[in-house]
VOVEX-30510 format. One line per field, with one value per residue (C-alpha): x, y, z. Coordinates in steps of 0.5 Angstrom, whole numbers, always signed. Layout:
N
px: [X, ...]
py: [Y, ...]
pz: [Z, ...]
END
This chain:
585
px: [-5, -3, -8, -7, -3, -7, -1, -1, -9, -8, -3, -7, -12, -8, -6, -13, -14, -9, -11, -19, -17, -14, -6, -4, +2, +3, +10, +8, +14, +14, +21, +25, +21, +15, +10, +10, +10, +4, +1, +2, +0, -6, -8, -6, -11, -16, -15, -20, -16, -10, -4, +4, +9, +16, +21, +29, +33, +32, +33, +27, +22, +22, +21, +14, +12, +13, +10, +4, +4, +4, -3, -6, -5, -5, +0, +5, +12, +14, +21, +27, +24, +30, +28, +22, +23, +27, +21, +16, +20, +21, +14, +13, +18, +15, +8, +8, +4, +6, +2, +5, -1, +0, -7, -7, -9, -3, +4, +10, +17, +24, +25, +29, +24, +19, +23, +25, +17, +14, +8, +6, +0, +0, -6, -4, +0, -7, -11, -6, -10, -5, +3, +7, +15, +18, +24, +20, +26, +29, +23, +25, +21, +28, +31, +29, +24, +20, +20, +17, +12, +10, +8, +2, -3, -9, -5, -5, +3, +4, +11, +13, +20, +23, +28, +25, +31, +36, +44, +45, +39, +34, +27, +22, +17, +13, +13, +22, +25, +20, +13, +11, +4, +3, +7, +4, +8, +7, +11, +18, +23, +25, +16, +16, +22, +18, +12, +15, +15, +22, +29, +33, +40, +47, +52, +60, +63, +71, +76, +80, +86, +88, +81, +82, +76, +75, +69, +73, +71, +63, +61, +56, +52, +50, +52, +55, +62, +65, +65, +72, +76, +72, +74, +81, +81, +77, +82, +89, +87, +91, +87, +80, +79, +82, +78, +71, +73, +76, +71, +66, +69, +69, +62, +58, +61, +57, +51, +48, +51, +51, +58, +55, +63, +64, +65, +67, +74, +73, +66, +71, +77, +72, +68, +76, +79, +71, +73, +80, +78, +73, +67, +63, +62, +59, +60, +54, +53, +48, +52, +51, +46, +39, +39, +46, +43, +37, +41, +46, +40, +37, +44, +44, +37, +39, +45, +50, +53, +53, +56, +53, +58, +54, +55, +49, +45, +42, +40, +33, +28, +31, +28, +34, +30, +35, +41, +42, +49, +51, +58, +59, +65, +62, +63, +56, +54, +47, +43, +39, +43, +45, +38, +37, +43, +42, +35, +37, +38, +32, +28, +23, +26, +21, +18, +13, +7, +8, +8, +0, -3, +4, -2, -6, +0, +1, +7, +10, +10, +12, +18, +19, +18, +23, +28, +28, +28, +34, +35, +34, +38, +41, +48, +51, +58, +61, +68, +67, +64, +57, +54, +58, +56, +50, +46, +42, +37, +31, +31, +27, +27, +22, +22, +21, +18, +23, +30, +35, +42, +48, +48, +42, +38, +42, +48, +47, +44, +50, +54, +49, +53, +60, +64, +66, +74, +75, +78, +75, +68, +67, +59, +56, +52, +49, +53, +49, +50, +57, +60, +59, +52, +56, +62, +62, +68, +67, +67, +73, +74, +72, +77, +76, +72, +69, +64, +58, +60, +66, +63, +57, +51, +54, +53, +56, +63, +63, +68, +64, +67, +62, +57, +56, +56, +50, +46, +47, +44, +38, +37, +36, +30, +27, +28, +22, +23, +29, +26, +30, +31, +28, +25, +18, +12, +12, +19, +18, +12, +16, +21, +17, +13, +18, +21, +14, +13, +19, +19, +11, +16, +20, +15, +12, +19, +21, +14, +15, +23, +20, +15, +20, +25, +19, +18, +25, +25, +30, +36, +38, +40, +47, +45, +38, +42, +46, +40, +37, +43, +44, +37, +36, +42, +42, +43, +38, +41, +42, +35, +33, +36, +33, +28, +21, +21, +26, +23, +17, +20, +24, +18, +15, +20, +19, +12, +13, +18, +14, +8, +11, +11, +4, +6, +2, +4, -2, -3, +1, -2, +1, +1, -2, +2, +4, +2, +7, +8, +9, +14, +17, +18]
py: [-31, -25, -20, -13, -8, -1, +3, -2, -1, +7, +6, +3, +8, +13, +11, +10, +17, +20, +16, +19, +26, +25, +23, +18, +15, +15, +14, +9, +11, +7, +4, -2, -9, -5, -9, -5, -11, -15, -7, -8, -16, -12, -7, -12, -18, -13, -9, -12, -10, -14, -12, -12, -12, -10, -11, -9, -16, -22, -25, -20, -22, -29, -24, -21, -28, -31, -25, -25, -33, -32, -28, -33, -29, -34, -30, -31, -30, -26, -28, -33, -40, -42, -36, -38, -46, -43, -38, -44, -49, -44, -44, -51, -51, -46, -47, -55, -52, -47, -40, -39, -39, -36, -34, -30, -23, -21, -22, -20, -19, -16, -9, -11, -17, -11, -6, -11, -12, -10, -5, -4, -10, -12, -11, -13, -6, -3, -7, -7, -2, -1, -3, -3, -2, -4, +1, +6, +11, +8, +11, +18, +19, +18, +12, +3, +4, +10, +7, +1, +4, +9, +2, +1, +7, +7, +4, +8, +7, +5, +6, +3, +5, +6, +12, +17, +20, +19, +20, +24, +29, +29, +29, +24, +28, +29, +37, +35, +28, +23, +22, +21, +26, +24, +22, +17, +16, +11, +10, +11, +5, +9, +9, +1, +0, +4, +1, -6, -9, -8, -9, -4, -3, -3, +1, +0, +5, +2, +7, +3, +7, +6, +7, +13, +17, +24, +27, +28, +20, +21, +21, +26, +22, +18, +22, +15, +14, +12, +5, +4, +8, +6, -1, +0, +4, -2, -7, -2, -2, -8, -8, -8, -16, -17, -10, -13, -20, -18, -14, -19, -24, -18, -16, -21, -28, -34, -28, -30, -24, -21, -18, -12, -13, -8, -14, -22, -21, -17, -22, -28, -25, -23, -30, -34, -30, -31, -39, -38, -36, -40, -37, -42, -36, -37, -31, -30, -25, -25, -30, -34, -40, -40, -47, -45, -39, -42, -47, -43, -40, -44, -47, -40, -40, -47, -43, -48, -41, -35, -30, -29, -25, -22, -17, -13, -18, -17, -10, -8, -11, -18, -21, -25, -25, -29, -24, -21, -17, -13, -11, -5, -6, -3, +5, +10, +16, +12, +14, +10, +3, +6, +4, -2, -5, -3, -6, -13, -13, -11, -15, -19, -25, -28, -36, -38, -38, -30, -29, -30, -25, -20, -15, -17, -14, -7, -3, -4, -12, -13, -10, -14, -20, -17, -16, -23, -26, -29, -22, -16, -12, -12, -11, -6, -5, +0, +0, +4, +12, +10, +13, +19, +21, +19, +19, +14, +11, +12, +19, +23, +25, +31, +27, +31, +31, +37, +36, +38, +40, +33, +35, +32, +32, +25, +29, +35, +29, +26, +32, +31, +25, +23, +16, +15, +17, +10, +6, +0, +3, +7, +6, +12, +17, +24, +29, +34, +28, +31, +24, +17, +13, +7, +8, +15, +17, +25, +28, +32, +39, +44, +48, +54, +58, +64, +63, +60, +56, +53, +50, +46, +50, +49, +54, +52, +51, +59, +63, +68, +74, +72, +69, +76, +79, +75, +75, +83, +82, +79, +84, +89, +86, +85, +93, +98, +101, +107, +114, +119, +125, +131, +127, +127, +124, +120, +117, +115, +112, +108, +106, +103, +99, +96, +94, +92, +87, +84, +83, +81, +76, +73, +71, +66, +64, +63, +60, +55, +54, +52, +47, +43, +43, +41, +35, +32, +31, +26, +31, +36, +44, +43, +37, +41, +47, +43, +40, +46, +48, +41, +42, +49, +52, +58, +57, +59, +65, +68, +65, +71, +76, +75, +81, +80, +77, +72, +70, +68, +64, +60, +60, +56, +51, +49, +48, +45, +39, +38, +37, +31, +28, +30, +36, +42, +50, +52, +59, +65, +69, +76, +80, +88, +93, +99, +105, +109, +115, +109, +106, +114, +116]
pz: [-13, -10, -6, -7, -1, +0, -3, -9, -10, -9, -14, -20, -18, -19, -26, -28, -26, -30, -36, -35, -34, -41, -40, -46, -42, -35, -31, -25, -20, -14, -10, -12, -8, -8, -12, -19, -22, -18, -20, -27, -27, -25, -30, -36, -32, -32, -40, -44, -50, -53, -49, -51, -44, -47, -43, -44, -44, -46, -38, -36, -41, -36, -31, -33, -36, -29, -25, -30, -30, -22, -22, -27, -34, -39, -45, -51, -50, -56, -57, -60, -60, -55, -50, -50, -48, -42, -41, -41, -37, -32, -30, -31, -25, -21, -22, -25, -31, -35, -38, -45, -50, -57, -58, -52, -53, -47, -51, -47, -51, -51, -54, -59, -63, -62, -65, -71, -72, -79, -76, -83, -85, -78, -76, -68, -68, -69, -65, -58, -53, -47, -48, -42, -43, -36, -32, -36, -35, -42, -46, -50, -56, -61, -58, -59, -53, -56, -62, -60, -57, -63, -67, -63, -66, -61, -54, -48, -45, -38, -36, -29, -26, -18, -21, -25, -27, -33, -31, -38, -36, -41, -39, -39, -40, -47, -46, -46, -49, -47, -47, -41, -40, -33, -26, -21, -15, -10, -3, -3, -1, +6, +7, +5, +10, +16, +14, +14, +8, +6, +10, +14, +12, +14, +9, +10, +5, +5, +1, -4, -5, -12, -15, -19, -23, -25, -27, -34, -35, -35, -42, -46, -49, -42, -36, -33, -33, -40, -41, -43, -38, -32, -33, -35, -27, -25, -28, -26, -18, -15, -9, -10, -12, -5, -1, -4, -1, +6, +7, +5, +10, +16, +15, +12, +13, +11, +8, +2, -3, -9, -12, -18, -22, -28, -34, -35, -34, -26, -24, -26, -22, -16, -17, -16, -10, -6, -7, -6, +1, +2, +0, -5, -11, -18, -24, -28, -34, -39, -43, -37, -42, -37, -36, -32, -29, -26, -24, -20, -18, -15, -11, -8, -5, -2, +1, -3, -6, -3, -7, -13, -18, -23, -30, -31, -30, -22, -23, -26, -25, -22, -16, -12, -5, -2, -3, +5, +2, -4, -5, -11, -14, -21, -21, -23, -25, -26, -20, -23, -24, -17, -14, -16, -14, -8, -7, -9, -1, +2, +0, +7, +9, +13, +15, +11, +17, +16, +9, +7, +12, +12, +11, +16, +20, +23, +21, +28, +28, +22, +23, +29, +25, +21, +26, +29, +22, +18, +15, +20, +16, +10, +8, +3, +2, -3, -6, -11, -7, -10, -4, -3, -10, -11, -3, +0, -5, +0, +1, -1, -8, -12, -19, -26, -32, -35, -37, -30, -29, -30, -23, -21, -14, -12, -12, -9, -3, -3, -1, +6, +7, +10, +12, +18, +20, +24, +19, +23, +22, +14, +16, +12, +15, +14, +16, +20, +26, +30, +31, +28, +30, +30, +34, +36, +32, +32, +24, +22, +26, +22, +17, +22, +26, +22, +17, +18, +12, +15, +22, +17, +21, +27, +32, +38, +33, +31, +35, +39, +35, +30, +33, +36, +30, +28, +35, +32, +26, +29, +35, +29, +27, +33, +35, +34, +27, +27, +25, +21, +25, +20, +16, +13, +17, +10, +10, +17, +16, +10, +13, +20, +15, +11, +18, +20, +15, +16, +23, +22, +17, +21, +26, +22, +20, +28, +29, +23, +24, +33, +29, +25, +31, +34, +29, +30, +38, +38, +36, +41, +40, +35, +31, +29, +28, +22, +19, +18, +15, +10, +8, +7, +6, +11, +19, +24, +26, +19, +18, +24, +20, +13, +9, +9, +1, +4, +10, +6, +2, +7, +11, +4, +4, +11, +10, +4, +7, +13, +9, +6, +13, +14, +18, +18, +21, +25, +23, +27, +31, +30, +35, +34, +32, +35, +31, +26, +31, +37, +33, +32, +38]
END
C-alpha cells in the first residue's frame, strides 16, 4: 500500500473540514499526476458507510477498481459482465489475486449503468452515505452526472478533478449550474513539478499551414469545437499526418509517446505514417477490446511500441507513466481536455531504488534524480495552437464556483504566451521575455513606437517623445500640491488633500511595485517592465501616475499575486506631511 504525501494529507484534511463546516458536496481540486485518486482511495477506505465511486467511461471504472485494489479496498464493480471480467483479470495480473467482492460495502461503476438504475425500491440508493464522481468538472445538476448523483438521498458527494473548469461556462457551483458547495484546492502541477513530484517539460509548437479553425467552428452547446467541422479541418489539412511524425522524429526519436488524434480515421492514418517511418506505433480507441489494450500496453511499458495513437482515451484519468512525449494532433477549446492531455507526459521516471522513500527526499534531490533520469523533461508537441489558445496548464489559475465568461482565464493566459520565430525552434514562451530562451531568436519588432500598448510594456522600445510625456505625468504626482491664486483657504485645502492622498497612494504602490521587482531577481529592468504589463495591465510609468482610488486597488492586486508565492508587503512608512499652508506656499 501506498503512504500518503504531506500535500495529499492537507488534502483530505481539507475535505473533511469543508464537510463538518456544513458542505454536502465538496470539489477536491488538485493537478494532473498529483495523487487524487491515491486521495479519494483514502476517504472511501476510511467511510464506515456504503459508498459508490462512479466514474464516467467504462475504461476508467478499471482505473478506480485498480487504484482501490492498489490500497487494499476489497469492492464490487458495478458493470457489463465482460467489463467486469476484464476488470478483475487486470488485478489478477497486477496484483496476483484479485479484490472484486460483490458484498463489499464500496461499489465502483460507470455513469451510465448508475444512471440506468431504478432508484425506487432499492434500499442500497438510501443506504450509500458518500459517493465520488471522478473528473468532477462533469456534475451539473441537470446532465447524467448529477442525476446520478441525486439517486443517493443521504450521501455527501466528493468530486475530484485537475480543471475546475467547463469549456461551455457554466459554473459548477450549486449557487450556479452544479452542485459543488465547497472548493478544496491542493498544489498546482507547476508547485508539484518544482517540489519534484512531477517532470518539467519542453514544448515545441510547430505551425501546420493548412489547418484552418475559426471561432465560427466552436459549439454553443459545449464551448469546444464542434465535432464535425473540426474533423473535416483535420482531415482536409495534407500536411498535418506528416508534421505529427516529422516533428516527432526531430525532436523525440526512439521516446515512448502518446499521439491525441481526433477520430479512428486520423489515429489509423498517423498510427500507419509512424510505421511507414520506422517508428513501432498502434492505434487505439475506446472500441480497442481490453484484452488488446492492455496487451499494447504493456509492449508500450516494455519500449516494444513507442507511439501509442489514441482517441479519447489517454486523456481523463488515465495513468501511462511510461509516456515521455505527447504530440496534440486533436484541435480544443477544452482547457480541460487540454490539461489533461498534456499531463500524460509528466509523470516521474525514476529507478525503482528511489521509488519507496521518494518522500523521504528533499525537493532539491528529487529534481535532481530526476534530471539524470530516463525522462529529465517531458516532451510536448502541439500541432493544432492548443497552447497559444489556452496557456500552459501549470500556471496559475483562480478556479470558480460561478458561471464565467466563454473567455475563460486560460485564454486570457494564452495571450501571454508567443512561439519562437525560428522555424528550427517554435518552442513556446511567455512573451514578456524580449527574445526566445532556447535560441536567442528576438520576439517580433513591434508595430511602432507611440503607445505603451504597441511596445508590450517595454519602456526601453518607447520613443523618447513619449516616454517624456509619461515621466511628465509622474513628476505631477511627486510636486507640492498647486494653490489656485484667489481662491478660498477652504479650496485650497481641498485640493492639496486630494493630492495629499494621492501621493500618500502612490507611495505604498512604489513600495509594492519595488517589493514585486524584488521578488523576481533573476529578470532585469526591461523584462520586468513587461511583466508587470502582462499581468497587471498597465505599465510602470502609467502605474506612477494613477489617482489615489486606483493606485490602491492596484496596489491590492500586487499583494494579492505575491501573496499566493508566499510574499508579503511590509508596511510603508509614509513620511509626515507638510502642513496645508507649507504645501500652499
Amino acid at each position: 500500500m501506498s503512504r500518503a504525501r504531506p500535500y495529499q494529507t492537507n488534502l483530505k484534511h481539507g475535505v473533511y473540514q469543508a464537510w463538518q463546516a456544513g458542505a454536502l458536496c465538496v470539489a477536491m481540486v488538485m493537478a494532473t499526476g498529483g495523487g487524487k485518486t491515491f486521495v479519494l482511495g483514502d476517504i472511501i477506505k476510511e467511510e464506515p458507510g456504503p459508498v459508490c465511486a462512479i466514474a464516467h467511461r467504462q475504461e476508467l471504472v478499471g482505473q478506480i477498481s485498480l487504484a482501490l485494489a492498489r490500497e487494499g479496498i476489497r469492492h464490487d464493480i458495478l458493470a457489463p459482465a465482460a467489463v467486469r471480467r476484464a476488470i478483475v483479470a487486470a488485478h489478477v495480473q497486477e496484483f496476483g489475486r484479485h479484490y472484486y467482492d460483490q458484498h463489499s460495502r464500496v461499489k465502483v461503476g460507470g455513469v451510465d449503468t448508475i444512471a440506468r438504475m431504478k432508484a425506487e425500491g432499492n434500499t442500497w440508493f438510501a443506504s450509500v452515505r458518500l459517493v465520488v464522481i471522478d473528473e468532477g468538472h462533469h456534475v451539473l445538476k441537470l446532465n447524467k452526472w448529477g442525476t446520478a448523483y441525486q439517486l443517493f438521498p443521504n450521501a455527501r458527494g466528493l468530486f475530484p478533478t485537475a480543471t475546475f473548469c467547463r469549456a461551455d461556462g457554466k459554473g459548477l457551483g450549486r449557487c450556479a449550474d452544479g452542485l459543488v458547495d465547497a472548493m478544496v484546492e491542493g498544489p498546482n502541477a507547476r508547485e508539484l513539478i518544482d517540489a519534484g513530484y512531477l517532470t518539467d517539460y519542453r514544448v515545441w509548437c510547430p505551425t501546420v499551414k493548412d489547418l484552418e479553425l475559426s471561432d465560427d467552428d466552436i459549439s454553443d452547446a459545449t464551448g469546444d469545437y464542434n465535432k464535425d467541422k473540426v474533423r473535416k479541418a483535420v482531415h482536409k489539412s495534407k500536411r498535418l499526418v506528416g508534421d505529427v511524425v516529422e516533428h516527432y522524429l526531430r525532436h523525440a526519436a526512439g521516446e515512448r509517446g502518446i499521439t491525441f488524434a481526433i477520430d479512428v480515421e486520423s489515429a489509423t492514418e498517423i498510427a500507419a505514417e509512424y510505421r511507414r517511418r520506422g517508428v513501432p506505433a498502434e492505434c487505439v480507441s475506446a472500441n480497442t477490446p481490453d484484452d488488446l489494450r492492455r496487451a499494447i500496453l504493456r509492449r508500450f511499458k516494455a519500449g516494444e511500441v513507442l507511439q501509442l495513437v489514441n482517441v479519447d482515451l489517454f486523456g481523463e484519468g488515465f495513468d501511462v507513466p511510461s509516456c515521455v512525449v505527447v504530440s496534440m494532433a486533436r484541435p480544443t477549446q477544452s482547457f480541460s481536455l487540454f490539461a489533461q492531455q498534456f499531463g500524460r507526459a509528466l509523470r516521474v521516471m525514476v529507478g525503482a531504488e528511489y521509488g519507496d522513500n521518494w518522500d523521504a527526499y528533499s525537493n532539491e534531490e528529487r529534481r535532481a534524480i530526476i534530471a539524470a533520469s530516463v525522462k529529465p523533461k517531458a516532451k510536448i508537441i502541439d500541432h493544432v495552437g492548443n497552447i497559444a489558445r489556452l496557456g500552459l496548464p501549470d500556471k496559475r489559475r483562480e478556479w470558480t464556483l460561478e458561471r464565467r465568461e466563454r473567455r475563460s482565464a486560460a485564454q486570457r493566459n494564452a495571450e501571454a504566451l508567443r512561439i519562437c520565430l525560428n522555424a528550427e525552434c517554435v518552442q513556446a514562451y511567455e512573451k514578456f521575455l524580449p527574445a526566445c530562451p532556447y535560441c536567442a531568436t528576438p520576439g517580433p519588432l513591434p508595430a511602432g513606437r507611440g503607445t505603451i500598448e504597441q511596445v508590450e510594456g517595454d519602456l526601453f522600445e518607447l520613443d523618447e517623445k513619449t516616454l517624456k510625456a509619461m515621466r511628465g505625468e509622474v513628476a505631477d504626482v511627486d510636486r507640492v500640491a498647486p494653490r489656485l491664486p484667489g481662491a478660498s483657504a477652504a479650496t485650497n485645502g481641498a485640493i492639496w488633500r486630494t493630492h495629499h492622498a494621492r501621493q500618500m497612494a502612490q507611495r505604498e504602490l512604489r513600495h509594492a511595485i519595488g517589493v514585486w521587482a524584488a521578488c523576481s531577481p533573476q529578470y532585469d529592468d526591461r523584462t520586468n517592465y513587461r511583466r508587470f504589463w502582462y499581468e497587471f495591465g498597465v505599465d510602470v510609468l502609467g502605474a506612477q501616475s494613477l489617482g489615489a482610488k486606483e493606485a490602491d486597488a492596484l496596489r491590492a492586486k500586487i499583494a494579492a499575486s505575491l501573496a499566493i508565492d508566499g510574499y508579503v508587503i511590509s508596511e510603508y512608512a509614509a513620511p509626515t506631511p507638510y502642513p496645508i499652508a507649507e504645501q500652499a506656499a
